[in-house]
C-alpha positions as CSV (number, residue, x, y, z in Angstrom):
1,X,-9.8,2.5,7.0
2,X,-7.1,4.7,5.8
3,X,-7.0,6.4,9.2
4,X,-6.8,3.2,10.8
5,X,-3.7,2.1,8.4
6,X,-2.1,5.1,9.8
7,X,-1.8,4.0,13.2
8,X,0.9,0.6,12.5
9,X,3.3,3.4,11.4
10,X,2.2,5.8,14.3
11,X,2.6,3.8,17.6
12,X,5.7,2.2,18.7
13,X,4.2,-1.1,20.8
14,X,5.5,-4.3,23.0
15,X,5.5,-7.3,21.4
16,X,3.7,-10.2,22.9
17,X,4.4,-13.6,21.7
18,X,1.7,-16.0,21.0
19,X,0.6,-19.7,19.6
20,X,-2.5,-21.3,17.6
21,X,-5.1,-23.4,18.5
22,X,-6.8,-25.6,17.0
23,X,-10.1,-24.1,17.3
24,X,-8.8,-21.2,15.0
25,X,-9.1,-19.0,18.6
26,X,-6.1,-16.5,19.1
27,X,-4.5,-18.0,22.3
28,X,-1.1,-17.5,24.3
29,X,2.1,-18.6,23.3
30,X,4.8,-20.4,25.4
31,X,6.3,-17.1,25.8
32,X,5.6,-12.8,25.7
33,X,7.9,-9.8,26.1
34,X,8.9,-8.2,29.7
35,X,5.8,-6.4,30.4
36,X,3.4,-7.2,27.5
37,X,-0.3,-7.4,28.2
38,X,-2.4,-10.3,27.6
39,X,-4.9,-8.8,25.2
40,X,-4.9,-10.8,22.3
41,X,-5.2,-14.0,24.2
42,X,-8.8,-13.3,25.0
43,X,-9.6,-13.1,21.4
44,X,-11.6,-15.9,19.7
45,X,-11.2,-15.4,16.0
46,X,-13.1,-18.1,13.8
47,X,-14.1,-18.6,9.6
48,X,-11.5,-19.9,7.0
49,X,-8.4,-18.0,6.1
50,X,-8.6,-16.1,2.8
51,X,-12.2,-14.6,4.0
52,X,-13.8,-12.2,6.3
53,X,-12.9,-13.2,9.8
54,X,-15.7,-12.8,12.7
55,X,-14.0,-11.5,16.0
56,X,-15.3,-11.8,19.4
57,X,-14.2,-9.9,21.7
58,X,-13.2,-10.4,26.0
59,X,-15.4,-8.6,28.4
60,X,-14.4,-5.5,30.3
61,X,-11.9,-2.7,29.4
62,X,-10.1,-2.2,26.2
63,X,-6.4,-3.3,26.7
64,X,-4.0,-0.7,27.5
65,X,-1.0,-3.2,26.5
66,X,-0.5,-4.1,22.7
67,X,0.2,-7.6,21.7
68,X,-0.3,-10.4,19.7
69,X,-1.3,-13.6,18.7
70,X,-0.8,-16.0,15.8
71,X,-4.5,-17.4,14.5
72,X,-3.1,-19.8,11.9
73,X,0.4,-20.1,11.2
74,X,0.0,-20.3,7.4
75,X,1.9,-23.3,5.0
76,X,3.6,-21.1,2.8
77,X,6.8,-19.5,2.5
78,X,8.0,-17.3,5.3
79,X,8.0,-13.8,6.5
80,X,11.1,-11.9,7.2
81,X,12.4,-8.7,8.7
82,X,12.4,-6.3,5.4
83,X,9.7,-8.4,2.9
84,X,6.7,-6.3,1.9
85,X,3.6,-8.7,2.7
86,X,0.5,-8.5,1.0
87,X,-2.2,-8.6,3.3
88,X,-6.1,-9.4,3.5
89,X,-7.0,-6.8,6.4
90,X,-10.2,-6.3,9.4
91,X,-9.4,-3.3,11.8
92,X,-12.1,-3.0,15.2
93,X,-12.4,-0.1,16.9
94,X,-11.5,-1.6,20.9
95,X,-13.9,0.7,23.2
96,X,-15.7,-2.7,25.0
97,X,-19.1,-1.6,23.9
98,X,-19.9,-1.6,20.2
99,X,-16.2,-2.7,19.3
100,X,-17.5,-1.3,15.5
101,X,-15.5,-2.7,12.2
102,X,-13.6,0.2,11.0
103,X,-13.1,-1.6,7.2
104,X,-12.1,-4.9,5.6
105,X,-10.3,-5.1,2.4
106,X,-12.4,-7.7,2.0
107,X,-15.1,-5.8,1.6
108,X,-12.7,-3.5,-0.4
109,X,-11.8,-6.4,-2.4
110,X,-8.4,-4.3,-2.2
111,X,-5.5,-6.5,-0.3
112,X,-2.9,-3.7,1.5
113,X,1.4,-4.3,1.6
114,X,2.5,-3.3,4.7
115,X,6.8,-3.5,4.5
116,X,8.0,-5.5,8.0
117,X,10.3,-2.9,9.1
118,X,10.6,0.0,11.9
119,X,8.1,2.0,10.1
120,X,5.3,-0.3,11.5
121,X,5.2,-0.8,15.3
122,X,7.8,-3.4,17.5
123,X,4.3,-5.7,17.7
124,X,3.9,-6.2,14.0
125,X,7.5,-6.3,13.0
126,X,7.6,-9.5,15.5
127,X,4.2,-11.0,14.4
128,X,4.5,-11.0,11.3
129,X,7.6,-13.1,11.1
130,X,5.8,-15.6,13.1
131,X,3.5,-16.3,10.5
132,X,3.8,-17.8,6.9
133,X,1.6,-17.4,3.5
134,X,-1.2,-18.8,4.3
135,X,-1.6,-17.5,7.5
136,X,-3.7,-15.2,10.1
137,X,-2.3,-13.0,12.7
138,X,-4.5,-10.9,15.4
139,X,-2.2,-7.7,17.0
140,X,-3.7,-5.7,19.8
141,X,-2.8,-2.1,18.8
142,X,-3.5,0.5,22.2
143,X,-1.6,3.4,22.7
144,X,0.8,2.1,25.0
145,X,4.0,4.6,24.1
146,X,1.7,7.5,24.9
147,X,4.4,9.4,26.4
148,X,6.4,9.2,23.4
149,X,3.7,10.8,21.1
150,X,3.1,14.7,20.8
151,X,1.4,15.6,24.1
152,X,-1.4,17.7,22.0
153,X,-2.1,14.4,20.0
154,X,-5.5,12.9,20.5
155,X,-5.3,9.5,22.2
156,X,-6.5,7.0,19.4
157,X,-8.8,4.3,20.2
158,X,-7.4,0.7,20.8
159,X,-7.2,-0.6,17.2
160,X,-7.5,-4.5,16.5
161,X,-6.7,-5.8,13.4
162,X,-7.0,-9.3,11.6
163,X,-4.2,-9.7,9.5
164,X,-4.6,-12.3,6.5
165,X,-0.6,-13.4,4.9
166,X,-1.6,-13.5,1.0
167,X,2.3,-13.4,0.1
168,X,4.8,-11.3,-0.4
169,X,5.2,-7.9,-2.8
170,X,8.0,-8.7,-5.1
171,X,11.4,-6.0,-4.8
172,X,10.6,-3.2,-7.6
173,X,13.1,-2.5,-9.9
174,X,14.9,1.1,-9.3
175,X,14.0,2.5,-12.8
176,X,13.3,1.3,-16.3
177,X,15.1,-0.9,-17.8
178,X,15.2,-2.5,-21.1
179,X,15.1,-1.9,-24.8
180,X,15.3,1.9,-25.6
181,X,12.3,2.2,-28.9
182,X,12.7,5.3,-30.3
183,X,9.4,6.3,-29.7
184,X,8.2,9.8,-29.1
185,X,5.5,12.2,-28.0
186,X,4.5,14.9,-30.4
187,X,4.2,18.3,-28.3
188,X,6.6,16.8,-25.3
189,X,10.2,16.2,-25.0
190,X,11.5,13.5,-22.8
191,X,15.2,13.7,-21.8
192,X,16.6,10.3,-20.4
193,X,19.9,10.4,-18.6
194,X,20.3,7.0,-17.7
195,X,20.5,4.5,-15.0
196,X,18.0,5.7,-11.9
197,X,18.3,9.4,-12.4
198,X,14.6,10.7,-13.3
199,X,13.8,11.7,-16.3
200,X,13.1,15.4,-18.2
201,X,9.8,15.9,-19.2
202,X,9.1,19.1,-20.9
203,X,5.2,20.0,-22.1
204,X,5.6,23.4,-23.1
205,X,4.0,23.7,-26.8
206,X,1.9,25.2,-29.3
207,X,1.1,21.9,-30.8
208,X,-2.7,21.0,-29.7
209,X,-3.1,18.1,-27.4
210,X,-5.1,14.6,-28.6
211,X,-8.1,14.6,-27.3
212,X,-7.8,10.7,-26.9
213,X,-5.3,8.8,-24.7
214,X,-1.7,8.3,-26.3
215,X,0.4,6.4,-24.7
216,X,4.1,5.5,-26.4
217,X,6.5,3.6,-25.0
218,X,10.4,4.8,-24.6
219,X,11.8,2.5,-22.8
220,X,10.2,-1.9,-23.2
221,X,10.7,-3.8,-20.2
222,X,11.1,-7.3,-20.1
223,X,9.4,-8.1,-17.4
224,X,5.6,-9.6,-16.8
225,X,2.4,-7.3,-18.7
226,X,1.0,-5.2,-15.9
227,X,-3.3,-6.8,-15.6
228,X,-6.1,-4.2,-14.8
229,X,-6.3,-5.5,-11.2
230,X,-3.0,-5.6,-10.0
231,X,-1.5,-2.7,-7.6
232,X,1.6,-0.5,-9.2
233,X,4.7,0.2,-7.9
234,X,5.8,3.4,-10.2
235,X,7.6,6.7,-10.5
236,X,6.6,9.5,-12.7
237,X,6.7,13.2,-12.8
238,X,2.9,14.9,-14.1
239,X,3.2,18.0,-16.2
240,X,0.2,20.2,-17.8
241,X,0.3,20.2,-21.6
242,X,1.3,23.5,-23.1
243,X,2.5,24.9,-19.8
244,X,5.5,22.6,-18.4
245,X,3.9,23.2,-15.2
246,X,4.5,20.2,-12.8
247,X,1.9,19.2,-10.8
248,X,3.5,15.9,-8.7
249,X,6.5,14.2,-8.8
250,X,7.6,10.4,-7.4
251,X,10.9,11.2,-8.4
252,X,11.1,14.4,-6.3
253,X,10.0,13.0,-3.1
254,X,12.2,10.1,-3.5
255,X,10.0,7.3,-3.0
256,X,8.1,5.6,-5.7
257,X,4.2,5.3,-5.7
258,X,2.2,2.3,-4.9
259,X,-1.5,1.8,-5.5
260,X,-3.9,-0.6,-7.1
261,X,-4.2,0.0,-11.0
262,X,-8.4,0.5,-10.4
263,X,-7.6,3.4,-7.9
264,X,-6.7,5.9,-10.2
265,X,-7.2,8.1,-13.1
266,X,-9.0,6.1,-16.3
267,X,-5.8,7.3,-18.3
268,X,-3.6,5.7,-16.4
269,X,-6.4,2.7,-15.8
270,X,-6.1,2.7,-19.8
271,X,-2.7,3.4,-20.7
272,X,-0.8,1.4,-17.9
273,X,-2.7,-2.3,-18.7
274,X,-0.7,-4.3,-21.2
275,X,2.6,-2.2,-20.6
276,X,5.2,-4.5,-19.7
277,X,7.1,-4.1,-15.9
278,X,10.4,-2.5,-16.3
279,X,9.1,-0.2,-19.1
280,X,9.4,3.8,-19.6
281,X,6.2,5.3,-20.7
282,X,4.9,8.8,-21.6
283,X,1.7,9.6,-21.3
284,X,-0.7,12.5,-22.9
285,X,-4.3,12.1,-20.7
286,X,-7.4,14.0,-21.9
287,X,-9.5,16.0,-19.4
288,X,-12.7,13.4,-19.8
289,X,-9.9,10.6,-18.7
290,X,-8.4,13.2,-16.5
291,X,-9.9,15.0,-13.7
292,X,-12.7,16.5,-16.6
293,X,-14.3,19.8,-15.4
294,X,-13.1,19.5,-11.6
295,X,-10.0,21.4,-10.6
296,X,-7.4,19.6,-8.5
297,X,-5.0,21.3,-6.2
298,X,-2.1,22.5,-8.9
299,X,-4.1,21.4,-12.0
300,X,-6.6,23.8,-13.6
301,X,-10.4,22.1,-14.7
302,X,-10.0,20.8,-18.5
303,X,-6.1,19.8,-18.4
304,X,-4.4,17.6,-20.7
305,X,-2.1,15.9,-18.5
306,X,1.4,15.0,-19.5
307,X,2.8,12.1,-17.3
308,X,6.6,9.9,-18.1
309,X,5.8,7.1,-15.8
310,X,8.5,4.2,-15.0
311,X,6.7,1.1,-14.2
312,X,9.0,-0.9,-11.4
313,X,6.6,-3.7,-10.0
314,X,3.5,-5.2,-10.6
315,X,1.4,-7.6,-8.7
């Protein structure tokens, strides 16, 4: 599903405009863009919004054209140019004979946030602004800018995706904020400069790690208690204990993380619930809450990992 994600942010496409029916089917608007291709009108698209749609498909050849078509427009509030929209997700391989599910977060149980900007193709950045919370948008996605891809590039299938609006991503903070504790790691020096310039974390020591999770708090937040199944917006920089080697860093590639809470390490699983958004944390992780016995690419097997993590959205 993952590889299928990839391709909103990998195929420039022409937008097709579209209406509702009634009959929940995906039908043709009043109006569509010079050129665009009809393929999402011959789309029926039925069940309730807010569960796993069932698709059927037109006869004959995949389209060649991308488009789109608004399901149900949704009740809620509405979807603009630069919102990060929280979606419910079905993807179809397009080949007009199996025309195989590629993944559902529904099945996932793992809603995606896709931000409406020129990162995702022309089609989306239209469609979804067409649509409210509430609502269910099918795009067409073929490979219709070929000849502005990389000629050795493999062709990718024609993608069709079922797009459920579940609401909009609130804007993350830029760094911690908040009341500064006093609190400290023994073994690991953070340096705080202020305002959004990243942290220094340094882990080199001769003091033995814990071998339980600790978790203190340098900078409280004011804002809501992050819940074990929301999805993070963070930066951090991860060091090794004893070694100041540093293994990742948000900060460094200057964009912050984002990722449900019950995708990642149990330390973080552990030590991130409760902490409130807006908050500076540092974090020493045993191995058996780490990555244990299993090397990682940069980490040795049996590492106590060090991480300061700002926590800038939560939802």
């Amino acid at each position: 599903m993952r590889r299928a994600l990839a391709v909103l942010a990998a195929v420039p496409l022409i937008l097709f405009a579209a209406a509702c029916g009634s009959d929940n089917s995906a039908s043709t608007g009043a109006s569509s863009a010079p050129g665009a291709g009809a393929g999402a009108s011959g789309f029926k698209v039925t069940g309730n919004v807010g569960a796993k749609p069932t698709v059927a498909f037109p006869s004959g050849s995949p389209a060649t054209t991308s488009s789109y078509s608004v399901v149900q427009p949704g009740t809620g509030g509405g979807v603009k140019a630069g919102d990060r929209v929280i979606v419910n997700l079905t993807v179809y391989n397009w080949d007009g004979k199996g025309n195989a599910a590629q993944g559902s977060s529904y099945d996932t149980k793992q809603p995606e946030t896709i931000a409406v900007n020129e990162q995702i193709p022309r089609v989306l950045q239209e469609g979804f602004t067409k649509v409210k919370h509430g609502g269910r948008l099918l795009a067409v996605l073929a490979n219709d800018s070929a000849a502005q891809q990389q000629a050795t590039a493999p062709a990718e299938p024609t993608k069709v995706f079922v797009f459920d609006v579940v609401g909009t991503a609130p804007t993350p903070l830029k760094a911690a904020t908040g009341k500064d504790t006093g609190q400290s790691l023994k073994g690991v020096k953070v340096e705080s400069p202020g305002g959004e310039k990243a942290p220094t974390l340094s882990t080199k020591t001769k003091d033995k790690p814990s071998d339980k999770l600790v978790v203190k708090t340098l900078i409280e937040g004011t804002g809501a208690k992050v819940q074990p199944g929301q999805t993070l917006t963070v930066n951090y920089t991860g060091k090794i204990w004893g070694t100041d080697k540093q293994f990742d860093s948000s900060w460094e590639r200057g964009q912050p993380a984002e990722f449900p809470l019950g995708n990642v390490i149990k330390g973080w699983q552990q030590g991130l619930a409760g902490v409130p958004v807006g908050s500076r944390v540092v974090m020493s992780i045993p191995p058996d809450m780490g990555y244990g016995d299993q090397e990682q690419q940069g980490i040795p097997a049996k590492s106590t990992l060090v991480f300061v993590v700002d926590v800038l959205a939560a939802y």
